[in-house]
C-alpha positions as CSV (number, residue, x, y, z in Angstrom):
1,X,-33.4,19.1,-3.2
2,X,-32.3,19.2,0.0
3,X,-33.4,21.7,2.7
4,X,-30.6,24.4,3.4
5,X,-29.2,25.2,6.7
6,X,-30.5,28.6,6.4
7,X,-34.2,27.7,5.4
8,X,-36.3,29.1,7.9
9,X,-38.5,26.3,9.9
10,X,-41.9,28.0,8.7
11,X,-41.2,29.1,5.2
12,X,-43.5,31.6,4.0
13,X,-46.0,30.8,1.1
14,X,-44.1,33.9,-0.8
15,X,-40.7,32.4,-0.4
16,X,-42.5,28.6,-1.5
17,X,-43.5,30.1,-4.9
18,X,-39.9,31.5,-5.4
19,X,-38.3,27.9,-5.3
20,X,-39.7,26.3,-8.2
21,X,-37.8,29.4,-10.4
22,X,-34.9,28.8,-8.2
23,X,-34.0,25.2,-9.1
24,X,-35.3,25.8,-12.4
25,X,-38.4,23.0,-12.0
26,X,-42.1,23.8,-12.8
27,X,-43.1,23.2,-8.8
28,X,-42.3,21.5,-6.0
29,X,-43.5,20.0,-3.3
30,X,-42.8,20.6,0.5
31,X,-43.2,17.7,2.9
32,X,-44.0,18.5,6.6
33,X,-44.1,16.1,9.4
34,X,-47.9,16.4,11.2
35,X,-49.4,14.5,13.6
36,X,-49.1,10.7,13.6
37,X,-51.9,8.4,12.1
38,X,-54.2,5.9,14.0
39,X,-52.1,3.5,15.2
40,X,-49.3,5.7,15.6
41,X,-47.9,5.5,12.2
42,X,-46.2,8.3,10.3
43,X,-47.4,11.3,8.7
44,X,-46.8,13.9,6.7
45,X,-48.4,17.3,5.1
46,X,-48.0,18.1,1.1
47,X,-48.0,21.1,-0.1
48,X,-47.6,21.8,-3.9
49,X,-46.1,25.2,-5.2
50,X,-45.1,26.7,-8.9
51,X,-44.3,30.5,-9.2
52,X,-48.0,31.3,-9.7
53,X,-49.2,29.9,-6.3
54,X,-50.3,26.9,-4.4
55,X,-51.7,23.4,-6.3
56,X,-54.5,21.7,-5.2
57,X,-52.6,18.5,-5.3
58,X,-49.9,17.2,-8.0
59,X,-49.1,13.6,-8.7
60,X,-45.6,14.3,-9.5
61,X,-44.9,16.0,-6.6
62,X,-46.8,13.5,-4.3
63,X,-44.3,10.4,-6.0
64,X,-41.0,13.0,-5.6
65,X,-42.5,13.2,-1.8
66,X,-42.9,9.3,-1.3
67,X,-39.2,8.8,-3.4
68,X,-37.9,11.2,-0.8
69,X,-39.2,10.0,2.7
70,X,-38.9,6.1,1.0
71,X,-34.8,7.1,0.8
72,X,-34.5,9.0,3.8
73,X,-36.7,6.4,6.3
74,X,-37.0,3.3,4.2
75,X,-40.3,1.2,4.1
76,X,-43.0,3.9,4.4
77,X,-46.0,2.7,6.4
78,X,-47.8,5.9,7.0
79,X,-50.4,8.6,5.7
80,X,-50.1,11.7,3.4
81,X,-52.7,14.4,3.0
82,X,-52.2,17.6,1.0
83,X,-52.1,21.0,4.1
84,X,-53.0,23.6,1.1
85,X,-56.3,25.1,0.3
């Protein structure tokens, strides 16, 4: 889903476990651009939400993530690494 003109920049973790219950999906996943990798190659923070609270790390969400930035940017050459607990 795309992001919404009116989503804040810095979500809150509150309003990221209201989402999944508001698309009617289990969780999601929120993508951040961080810091470039060695080399300067892209990269990008995961975060994993359902309505009970942050994931660890989810393997759906991480493939919806790559699908996403794959469609968006094309080739993806770059790191993810989960920006949770």
């Amino acid at each position: 889903m795309p992001v919404p003109a009116e989503w804040p920049s810095r979500p809150t973790d509150d309003l990221r476990r209201r989402v999944p219950g508001l698309v009617g999906a289990s969780h999601a996943v929120f993508v951040t651009p961080s810091a470039p990798a060695g080399g300067g190659a892209p990269a990008y923070a995961l975060r994993f939400f359902t309505s009970e609270g942050e994931l660890p790390a989810c393997g759906h969400g991480t493939v919806a993530a790559l699908a996403r930035i794959a469609a968006r940017d094309g080739e993806f050459d770059g790191l993810l690494h989960t920006a949770g607990r």
